[in-house]
Each structure stands twice: as C-alpha cells, then as structure tokens.
C-alpha positions in Angstrom: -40.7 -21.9 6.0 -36.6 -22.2 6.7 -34.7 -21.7 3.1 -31.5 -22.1 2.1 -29.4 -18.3 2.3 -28.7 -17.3 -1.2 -25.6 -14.8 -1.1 -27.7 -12.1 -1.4 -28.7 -12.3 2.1 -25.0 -10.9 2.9 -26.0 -7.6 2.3 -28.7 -5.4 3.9 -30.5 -4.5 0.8 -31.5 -8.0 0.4 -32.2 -9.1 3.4 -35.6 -9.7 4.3 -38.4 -6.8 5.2 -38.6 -8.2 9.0 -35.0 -8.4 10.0 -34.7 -4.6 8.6 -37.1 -4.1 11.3 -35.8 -5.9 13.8 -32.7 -3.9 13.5 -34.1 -0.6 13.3 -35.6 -1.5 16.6 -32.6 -2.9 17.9 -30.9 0.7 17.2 -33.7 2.8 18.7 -33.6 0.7 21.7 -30.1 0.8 22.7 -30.0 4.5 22.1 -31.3 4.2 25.6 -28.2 3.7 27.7 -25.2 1.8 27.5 -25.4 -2.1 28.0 -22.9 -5.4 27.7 -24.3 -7.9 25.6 -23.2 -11.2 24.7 -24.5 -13.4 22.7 -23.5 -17.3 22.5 -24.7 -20.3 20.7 -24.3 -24.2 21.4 -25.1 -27.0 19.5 -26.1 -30.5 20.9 -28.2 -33.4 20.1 -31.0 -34.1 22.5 -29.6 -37.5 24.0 -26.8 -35.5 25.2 -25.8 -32.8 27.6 -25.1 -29.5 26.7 -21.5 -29.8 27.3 -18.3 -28.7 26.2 -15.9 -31.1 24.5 -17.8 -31.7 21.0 -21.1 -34.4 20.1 -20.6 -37.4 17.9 -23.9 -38.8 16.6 -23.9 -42.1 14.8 -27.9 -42.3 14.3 -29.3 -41.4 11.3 -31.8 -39.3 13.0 -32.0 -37.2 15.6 -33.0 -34.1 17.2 -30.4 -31.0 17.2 -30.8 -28.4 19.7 -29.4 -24.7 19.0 -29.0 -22.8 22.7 -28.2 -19.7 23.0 -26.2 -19.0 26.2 -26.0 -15.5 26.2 -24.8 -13.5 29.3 -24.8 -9.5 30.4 -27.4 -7.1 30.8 -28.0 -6.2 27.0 -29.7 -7.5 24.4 -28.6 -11.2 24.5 -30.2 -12.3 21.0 -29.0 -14.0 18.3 -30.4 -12.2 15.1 -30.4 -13.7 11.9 -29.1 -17.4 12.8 -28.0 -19.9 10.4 -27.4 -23.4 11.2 -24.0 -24.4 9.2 -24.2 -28.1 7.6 -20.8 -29.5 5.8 -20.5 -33.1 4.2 -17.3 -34.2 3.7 -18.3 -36.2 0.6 -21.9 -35.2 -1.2 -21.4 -38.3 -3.5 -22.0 -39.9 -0.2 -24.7 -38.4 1.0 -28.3 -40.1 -0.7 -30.6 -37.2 1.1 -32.1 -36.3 4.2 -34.1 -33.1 5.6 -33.4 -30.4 8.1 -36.8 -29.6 10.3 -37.3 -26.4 12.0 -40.4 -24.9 13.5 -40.7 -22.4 9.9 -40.5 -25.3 7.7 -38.2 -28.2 6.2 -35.5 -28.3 4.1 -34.6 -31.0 2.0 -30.7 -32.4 1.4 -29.6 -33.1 -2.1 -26.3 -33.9 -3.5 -26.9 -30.0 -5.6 -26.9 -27.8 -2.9 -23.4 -27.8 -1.5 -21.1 -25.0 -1.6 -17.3 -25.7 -1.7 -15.2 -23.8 0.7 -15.4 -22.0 4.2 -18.3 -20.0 5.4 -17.9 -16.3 5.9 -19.3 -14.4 9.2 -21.7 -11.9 8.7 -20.3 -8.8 10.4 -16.7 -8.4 10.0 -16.6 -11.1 7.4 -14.1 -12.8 8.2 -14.1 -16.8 8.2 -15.6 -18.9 10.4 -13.3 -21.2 12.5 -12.3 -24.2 10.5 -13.0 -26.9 13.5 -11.4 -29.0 11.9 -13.8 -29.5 9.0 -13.7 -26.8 6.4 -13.1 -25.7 3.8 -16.2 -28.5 3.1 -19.0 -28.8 0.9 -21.5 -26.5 3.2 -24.9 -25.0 3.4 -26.5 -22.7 5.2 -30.1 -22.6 6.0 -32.1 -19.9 7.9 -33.2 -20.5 11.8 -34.3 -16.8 12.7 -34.0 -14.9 15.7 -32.9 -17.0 18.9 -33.7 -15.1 22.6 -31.4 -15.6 25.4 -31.8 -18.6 27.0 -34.4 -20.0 23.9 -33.8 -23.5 22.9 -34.7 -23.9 18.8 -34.8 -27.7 17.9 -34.1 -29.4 14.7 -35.1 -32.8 13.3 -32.1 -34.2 11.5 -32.4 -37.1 9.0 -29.2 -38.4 7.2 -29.4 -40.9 4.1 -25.9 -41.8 3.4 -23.2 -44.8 2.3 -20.4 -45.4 4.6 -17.6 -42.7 5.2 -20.4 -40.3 5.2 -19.6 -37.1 8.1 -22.3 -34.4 8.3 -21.1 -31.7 10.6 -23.6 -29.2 12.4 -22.7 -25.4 13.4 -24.0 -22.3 13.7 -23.6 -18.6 13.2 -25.8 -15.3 14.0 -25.0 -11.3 14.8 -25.3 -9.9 17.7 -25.5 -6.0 18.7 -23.9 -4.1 21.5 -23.2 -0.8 22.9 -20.1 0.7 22.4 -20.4 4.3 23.2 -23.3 6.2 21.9 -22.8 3.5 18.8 -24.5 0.0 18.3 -22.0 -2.3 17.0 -22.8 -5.6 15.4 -20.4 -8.7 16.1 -20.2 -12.0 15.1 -22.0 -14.9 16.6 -20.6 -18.9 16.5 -20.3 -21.8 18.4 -16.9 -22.5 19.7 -15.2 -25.8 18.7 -17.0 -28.0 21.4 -20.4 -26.9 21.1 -20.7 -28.3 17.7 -22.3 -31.7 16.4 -21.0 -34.1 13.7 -22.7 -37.2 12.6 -20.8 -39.9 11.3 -21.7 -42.9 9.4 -19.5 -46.3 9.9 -16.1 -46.6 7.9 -15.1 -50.1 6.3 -13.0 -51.4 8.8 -12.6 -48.8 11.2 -14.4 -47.9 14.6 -16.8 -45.2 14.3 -15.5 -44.2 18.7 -12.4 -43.3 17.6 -12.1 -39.6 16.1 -10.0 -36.9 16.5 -9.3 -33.4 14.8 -6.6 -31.2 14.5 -7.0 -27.0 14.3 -3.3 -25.1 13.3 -3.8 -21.5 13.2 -0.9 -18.9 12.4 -1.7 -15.6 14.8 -0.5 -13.5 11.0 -1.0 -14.4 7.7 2.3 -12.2 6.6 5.6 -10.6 8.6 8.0 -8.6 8.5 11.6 -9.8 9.1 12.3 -9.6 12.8 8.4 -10.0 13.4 6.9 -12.4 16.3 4.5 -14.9 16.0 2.7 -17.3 17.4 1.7 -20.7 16.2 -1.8 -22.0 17.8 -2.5 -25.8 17.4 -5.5 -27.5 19.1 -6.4 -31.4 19.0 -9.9 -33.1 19.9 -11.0 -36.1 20.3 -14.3 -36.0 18.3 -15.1 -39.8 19.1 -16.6 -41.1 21.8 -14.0 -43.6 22.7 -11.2 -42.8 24.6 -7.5 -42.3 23.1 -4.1 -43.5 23.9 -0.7 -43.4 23.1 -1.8 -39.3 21.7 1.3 -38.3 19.6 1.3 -34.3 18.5 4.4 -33.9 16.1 5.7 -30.5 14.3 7.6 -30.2 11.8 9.5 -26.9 11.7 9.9 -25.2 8.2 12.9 -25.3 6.2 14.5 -22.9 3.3 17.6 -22.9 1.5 20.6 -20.6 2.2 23.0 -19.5 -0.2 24.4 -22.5 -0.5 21.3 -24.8 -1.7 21.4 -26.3 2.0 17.9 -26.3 4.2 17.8 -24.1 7.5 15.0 -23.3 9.7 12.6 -20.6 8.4 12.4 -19.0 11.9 13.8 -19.5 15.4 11.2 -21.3 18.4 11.5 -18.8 21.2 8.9 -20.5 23.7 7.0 -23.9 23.5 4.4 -24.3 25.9 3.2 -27.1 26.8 6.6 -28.4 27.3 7.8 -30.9 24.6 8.2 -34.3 24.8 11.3 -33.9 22.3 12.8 -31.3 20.6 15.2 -31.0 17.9 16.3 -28.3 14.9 13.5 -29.7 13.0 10.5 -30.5 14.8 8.6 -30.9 18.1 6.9 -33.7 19.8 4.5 -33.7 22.6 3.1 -37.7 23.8 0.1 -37.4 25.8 -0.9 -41.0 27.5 -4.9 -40.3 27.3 -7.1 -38.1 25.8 -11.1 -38.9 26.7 -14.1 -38.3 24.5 -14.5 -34.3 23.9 -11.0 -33.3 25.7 -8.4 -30.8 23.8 -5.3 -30.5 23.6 -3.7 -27.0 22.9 -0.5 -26.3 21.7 1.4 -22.9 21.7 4.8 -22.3 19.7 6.1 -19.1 19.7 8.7 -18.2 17.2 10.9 -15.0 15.8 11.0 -14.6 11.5 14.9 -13.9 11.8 16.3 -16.2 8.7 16.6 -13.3 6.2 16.9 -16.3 3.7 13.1 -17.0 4.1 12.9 -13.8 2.9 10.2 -13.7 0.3 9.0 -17.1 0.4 5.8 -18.0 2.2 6.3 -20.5 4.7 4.3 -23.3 5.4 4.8 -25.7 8.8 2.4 -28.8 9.3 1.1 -30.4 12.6 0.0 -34.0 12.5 -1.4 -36.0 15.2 -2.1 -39.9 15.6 -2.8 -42.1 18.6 -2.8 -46.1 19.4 -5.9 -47.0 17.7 -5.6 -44.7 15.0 -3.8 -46.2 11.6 -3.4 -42.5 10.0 -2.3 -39.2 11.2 -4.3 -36.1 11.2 -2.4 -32.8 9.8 -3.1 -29.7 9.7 -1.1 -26.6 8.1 -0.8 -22.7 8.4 1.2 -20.5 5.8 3.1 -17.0 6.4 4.3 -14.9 4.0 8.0 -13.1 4.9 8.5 -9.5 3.5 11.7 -8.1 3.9 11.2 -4.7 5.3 9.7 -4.0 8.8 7.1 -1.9 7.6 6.2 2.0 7.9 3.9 1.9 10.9 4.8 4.0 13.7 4.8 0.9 16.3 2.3 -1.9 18.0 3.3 -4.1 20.4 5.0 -6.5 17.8 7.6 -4.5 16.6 8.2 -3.2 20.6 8.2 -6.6 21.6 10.8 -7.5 18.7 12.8 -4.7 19.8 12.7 -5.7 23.4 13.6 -9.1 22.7 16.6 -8.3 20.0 18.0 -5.8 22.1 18.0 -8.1 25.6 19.3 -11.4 23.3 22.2 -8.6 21.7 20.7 -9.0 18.3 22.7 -7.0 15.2 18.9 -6.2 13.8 18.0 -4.5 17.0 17.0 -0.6 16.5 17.9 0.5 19.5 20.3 0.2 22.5 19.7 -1.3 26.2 20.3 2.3 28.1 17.7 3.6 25.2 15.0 1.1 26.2 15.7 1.2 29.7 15.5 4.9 29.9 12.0 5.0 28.0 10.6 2.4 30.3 11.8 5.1 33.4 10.4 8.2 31.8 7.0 5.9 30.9 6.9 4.5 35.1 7.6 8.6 35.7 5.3 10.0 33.3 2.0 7.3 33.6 -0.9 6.7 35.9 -1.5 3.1 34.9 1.5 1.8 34.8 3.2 2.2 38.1 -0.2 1.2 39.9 -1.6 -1.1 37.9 1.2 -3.2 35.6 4.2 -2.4 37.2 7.2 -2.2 34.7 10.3 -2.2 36.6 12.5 -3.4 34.2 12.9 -4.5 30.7 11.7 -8.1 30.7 8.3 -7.1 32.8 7.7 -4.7 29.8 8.6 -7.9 27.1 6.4 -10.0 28.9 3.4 -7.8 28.6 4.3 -7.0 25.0 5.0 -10.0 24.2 2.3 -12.4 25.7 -1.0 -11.6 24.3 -2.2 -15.1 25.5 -1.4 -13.9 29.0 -3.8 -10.9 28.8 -6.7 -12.2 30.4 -8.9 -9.3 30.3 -9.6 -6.3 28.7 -7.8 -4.2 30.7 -4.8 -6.4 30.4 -5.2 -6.0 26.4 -5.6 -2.3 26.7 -2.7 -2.0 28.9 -0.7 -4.4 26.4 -1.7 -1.6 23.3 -1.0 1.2 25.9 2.5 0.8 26.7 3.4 0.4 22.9 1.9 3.7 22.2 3.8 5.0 25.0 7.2 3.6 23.7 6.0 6.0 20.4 5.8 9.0 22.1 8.6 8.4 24.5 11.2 7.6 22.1 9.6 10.4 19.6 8.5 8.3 16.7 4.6 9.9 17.4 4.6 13.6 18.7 2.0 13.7 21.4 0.1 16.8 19.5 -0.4 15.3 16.7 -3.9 14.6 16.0 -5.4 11.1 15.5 -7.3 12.4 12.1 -4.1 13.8 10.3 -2.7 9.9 10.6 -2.7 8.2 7.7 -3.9 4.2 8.0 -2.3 1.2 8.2 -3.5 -2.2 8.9 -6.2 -0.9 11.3 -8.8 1.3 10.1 -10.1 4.2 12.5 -13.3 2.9 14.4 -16.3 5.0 12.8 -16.8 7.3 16.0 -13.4 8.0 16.7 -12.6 11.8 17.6 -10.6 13.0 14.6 -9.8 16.0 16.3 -8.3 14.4 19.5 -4.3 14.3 19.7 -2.6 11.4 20.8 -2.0 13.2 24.2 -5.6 13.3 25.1 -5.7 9.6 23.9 -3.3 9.0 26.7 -5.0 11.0 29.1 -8.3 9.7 28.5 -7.2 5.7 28.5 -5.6 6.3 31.2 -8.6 7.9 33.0 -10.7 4.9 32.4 -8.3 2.1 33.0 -7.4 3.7 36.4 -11.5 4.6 37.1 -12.2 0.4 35.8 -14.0 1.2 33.0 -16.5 -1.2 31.5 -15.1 -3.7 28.7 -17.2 -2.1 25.9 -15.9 1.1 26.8 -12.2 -0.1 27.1 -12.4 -2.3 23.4 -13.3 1.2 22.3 -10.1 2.3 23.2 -8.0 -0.5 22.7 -9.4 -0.1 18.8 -8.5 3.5 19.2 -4.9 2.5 20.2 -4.6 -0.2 17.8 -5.4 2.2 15.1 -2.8 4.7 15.8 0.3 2.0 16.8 -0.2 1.0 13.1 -1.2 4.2 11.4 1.4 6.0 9.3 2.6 9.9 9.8 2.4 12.2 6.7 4.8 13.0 4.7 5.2 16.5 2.9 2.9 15.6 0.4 0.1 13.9 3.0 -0.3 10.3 3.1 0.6 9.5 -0.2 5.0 10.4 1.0 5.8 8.9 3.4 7.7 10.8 6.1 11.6 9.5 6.8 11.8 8.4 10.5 14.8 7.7 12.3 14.5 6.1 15.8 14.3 8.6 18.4 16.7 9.2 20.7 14.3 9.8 23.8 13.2 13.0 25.3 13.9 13.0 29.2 11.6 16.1 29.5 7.7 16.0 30.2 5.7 14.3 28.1 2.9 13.7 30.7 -0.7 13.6 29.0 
C-alpha cells in the first residue's frame, strides 16, 4: 500500500529493505561498463496530451498519469518516486484520496507540511513552479521503468479558491567513470498538473504564474549575475495585453538618497521600456501552457549596497487579470572578492571592467590580451575548437553560461578560466589538485588527489579534442570547477591563507 514519506525516508538507513536492494543491484550492474542515463518524469491527466506547457484540471476527479520519458542507453528508471501534492489553503480542502496500484491514501486537512520540498540526492530544493513554499505532501509511487506509465485516481473535496498542485520527484543513477552517481529526478515546469476549484467572481481559464530565480544567493562586489524570470499561463484561456514589469533595487548612498543596487549590463528579450528603475516587456498574447522567459544580466558595482541583501520583484498581469502576480529573489553583497584562485565569474568581471576602463579592474588590457595569446599558443582546444582571438570572444564565453549549449561548451567555459590561473600565475601548474584547500566546490569523491593541475589540462584537453562522452566531460568540468574556486595554502596549510598578488604573466611555456 502507497504511504505518506516520513522524513526518515531521507536517509538510507531508513529506507525500506527493497529499495536497499534495488540499489545494491543498481551498483553491481553498472560496474559493467560505462553508460548515459537519463531519467525524466511528466505529469498529465488522462483527458490530456502529454504535452509541454502545464495541465489545468477543474474536475474534482480524475486520473493522473506519471511518464517517465527517459532517454540514453543506461539505466533509464526512476527509483524511489514520490508524487508531490501542495494545497494552497488546507482550510479549504474538505478531503479526497490519492489511488495508486500499492494502495490509497487519504487527504486530511493534518497532513500538510509547510514549506518547499527538498530533492533526494544533492538536496537541494525542488523548483518552486510557481507554487511553493506550499502546504505539501509526499506520498510514495515506487520504481517507474522507462517508458512505464503509473496512473493515479485523484479525488478533490474542496470550497472555492481551492488549488491542488501535482509533481513529482525520484533519483536516478549513472555512470560517471568507474563511479555510479545518483541525481535528481523532477518534472520541469510544464509537465506538472494543478487542479483548481472556481473563485467567487473570477474565471477559472484565466491563470498565470510567475518563477524569479537569482543564478547566486550571495556576491562579491564586482561579481556578475544573472536574474532568470519565467511566466506561464497555467489557464486554459488565452491571455492578452501580458505586461512583465521589474523593478530594479534601490539603496541609499551617503547622502540618505536611493540609487540602484547594481548596474543592468544585458536585457534579453528586448524591453518594451526601460528606465533607471525598472523594466517593462508587453507581450500581445500568451496561449494556454506558453512561457515567457526573461533574462537580466547585471554587475554588483554600487559599493553602497555593500552589506545589505538586496531584494528585486517581478510582477506580471494581463487584460483579464484584476491582480498582478510577483515574484522575488534576494542577494546578499559582501564586500571583498573573495580568496578563490578564479572561476569564470571573477574572469568574466575582470574582462568586462578592464574593456569598460573600470577603476576596480585588477588588471590592465595589454595583461589580458597577452594571457589570451600565450593561452591560443599554449592550448589544443582553444584555437580549434573555441577560437579566442580577441578579448571580447574570451568575455563572451565567460560570460554567457546561457549560451553554452552543451557540455563541451560548459567544459570549455570552466577551461579557459583555469587557464587565465595558470597563465597569469595565480595557480602554478605543479601544484597538485589534493594540496588545494576548498572553496565553494567540494572535490568530486574520485578525483585524483595526486594529479597536478598540469595533467588536468592535459587530460581535459585530451578528451574535449577526442569528443568525449558528456558523463565523462561533467567529470571534468566538476574537476575544474573545484580547483577555479579552491584556495592555495598558506604557510600554516589551509587554515593561512597565502597573500596573492595578480600575476604579471609568464610569456614562457606553460604547455600541459
């Protein structure tokens, strides 16, 4: 019989005696050989295709289907699913039941958790969609194949203003190396289902959702950033008139008087209007299940938001809608620009402030432009593959993760940031990846602590060059990642920090 996941289930030692199984065979069986995996999982209601662009139910029962999608030539399961089910109100919710083929689960106002649910790998959060942090609850599905189809009979007792919203979650496991990894499973926003109960006076079509992400959480002054802001229209009527407005942060200055908290380097779409204190796109329609996604790219340079934690809000409305929808994402400033030796943030920021003759920029043009020469001279990847002829080819790669549309593209992005390291002599290329001390990143489990960062080089070069597969190259990109924002020991080890100052470039051989 399906139960309700008590938090114990989050680690192994409670979980039950047959998934402990079912991973120790998952384990012995990709010991075999390497394989891509790829688990995914939809949600739709039966009277509907499985589509992309979101499912609106207004019946107060119905049958939910859970799909999983999977692709690649591994092992394509979803292990250990959950089916997600927020309320946005459990005063308004009378009951109902959630049928799967193990059992049924009743629905009562006692049940609800308040907040956001957490994934079961990494543990980070599951993507708000819109709806959480809600009242949620999580009850067990089991193991879903590739390609399996597990239904669920859904019946919702509730008063007007009611929304029940449907998602999913599971782990998957793939080969990365000689290692099986576990990641995280969930439906993207668009392959989710919400049931909605009439509103007093309004039209049950018309629905739509705003999602405003922040790409960090804190930054350094200097730092770049992008802002991430997607609408849907969750109804199944269409939208006009779709206004997307906002508003830029402000602090105070010495003076008491507001200024922005940042400067907008790149807006994309295009706005409709833009002033020193907000943005506005107008989109004419927007049809049942369409998104609209919203990129704003910015530099922390007001050293008076120094400190504070800044918080910018999105709202979006349309014709037949009499309230705005917001949204909000916070970052913290910190004043300093941290200790790491270098990822493609702070070489991006340097790009950017020395190009735009910035007074916080480190170093000078003829620095920059003779690390990118001694880089195109010294790597294989790089003249062949991504050509950097000058600076801004070099900015653009740093600085446009969103334009990095595979894994070699994200490899090469990490790459060339290690490279500006060695080249400019703020990482010596013998030292070895195990006498680094962390940063943000901690060192994937079957890293080679004995490796220096020249055979690092050598050997992501080897593969990117030879098209390696992705699993091999997110290896390596995790490998990079780790070392760009690892720290070098001081005297006493990690715990003194070492006192850099910026290289002034080394026009010898530095070849891997």
């Amino acid at each position: 019989m399906s139960e309700l996941r008590t938090h114990c289930l989050r680690s192994l030692g409670c979980r039950p005696v047959a998934l402990v199984i079912a991973v120790i065979v998952i384990i012995t069986a990709a010991s075999a050989g390497p394989a891509h995996a790829t688990a995914k999982l939809w949600l739709y209601p039966d009277s509907d295709d499985p589509r992309a662009g979101g499912h609106v139910v207004t019946e107060p029962t119905f049958t939910l289907n859970i799909e999983n999608r999977g692709t690649g030539n591994g092992d394509n399961t979803a292990y250990e699913t959950f089916l997600l089910v927020a309320v946005n109100d459990p005063a308004l919710l009378i009951g109902g039941s959630i049928t799967l083929p193990g059992g049924t689960v009743d629905l009562d106002p006692s049940m609800w958790t308040f907040g956001t649910p957490l994934l079961d790998c990494k543990g980070n959060a599951v993507p708000p969609h819109g709806v959480y942090p809600a009242y949620f609850a999580e009850i067990s599905v089991g193991d879903i194949t590739q390609n399996e189809v597990v239904s669920a009979g859904v019946v919702i007792d509730g008063i007007e203003g009611l929304r029940v919203h449907f998602d999913a979650k599971a782990l998957g496991y793939k080969q990365a190396g000689p290692n099986l990894k576990c990641y995280d499973v969930f439906n993207p926003s668009g392959h989710d289902v919400t049931m909605v109960f009439d509103e007093p006076g309004g039209d049950p079509c018309h629905e739509i959702s705003i999602e405003k992400t922040a790409t960090a959480t804190g930054v350094a002054l200097g730092d770049a950033m992008d802002y991430i802001i997607v609408v849907e229209n969750r109804g199944t009527c269409e939208l006009t008139e779709v206004v997307l407005a906002e508003d830029l942060p402000m602090v105070p200055d010495v003076n008491g008087d507001p200024v922005p908290a940042f400067t907008v380097t790149m807006i994309d779409p295009a706005p409709t209007i833009q002033t020193p204190t907000g943005i506005e796109w107008v989109f004419a329609t927007l049809a049942p299940g369409d998104t609209i996604t919203a990129m704003v790219s910015v530099v922390f340079d007001q050293p008076d938001a120094v400190g504070l934690v800044v918080e910018n809000t999105a709202c979006v409305t349309s014709f037949e809608l009499t309230e705005s929808v917001c949204a909000s994402a916070s970052v913290m400033i910190d004043g300093t620009d941290g200790d790491e030796i270098g990822g493609p943030g702070f070489w991006c920021n340097q790009l950017r402030f020395a190009r735009e003759g910035r007074p916080n920029a480190k170093f000078t043009i003829p620095e920059l432009e003779a690390w990118l020469a001694e880089i195109f001279d010294q790597s294989t990847v790089f003249p062949e593959l991504w050509p950097l002829v000058t600076l801004a080819d070099a900015e653009s790669l740093l600085c446009r993760p969103n334009l990095a549309d595979t894994m070699a593209d994200r490899v090469a992005r990490h790459l060339l940031a290690l490279w500006f390291n060695v080249v400019s002599e703020r990482l010596p290329l013998d030292t070895a990846l195990g006498d680094l001390c962390a940063g943000d990143e901690d060192p994937p489990p079957d890293m080679d602590l004995a490796m220096t960062v020249e055979e690092l080089i050598a050997a992501v070069e080897t593969d990117l060059v030879a098209g390696a597969d992705d699993e091999t190259l997110e290896f390596w990109m995790e490998v990079v990642d780790f070392v760009n924002n690892a720290r070098l020991p001081g005297a006493g080890g990690c715990d003194e920090e070492v006192v850099r100052r910026p290289g002034k470039g080394r026009h010898g051989s530095h070849r891997p």
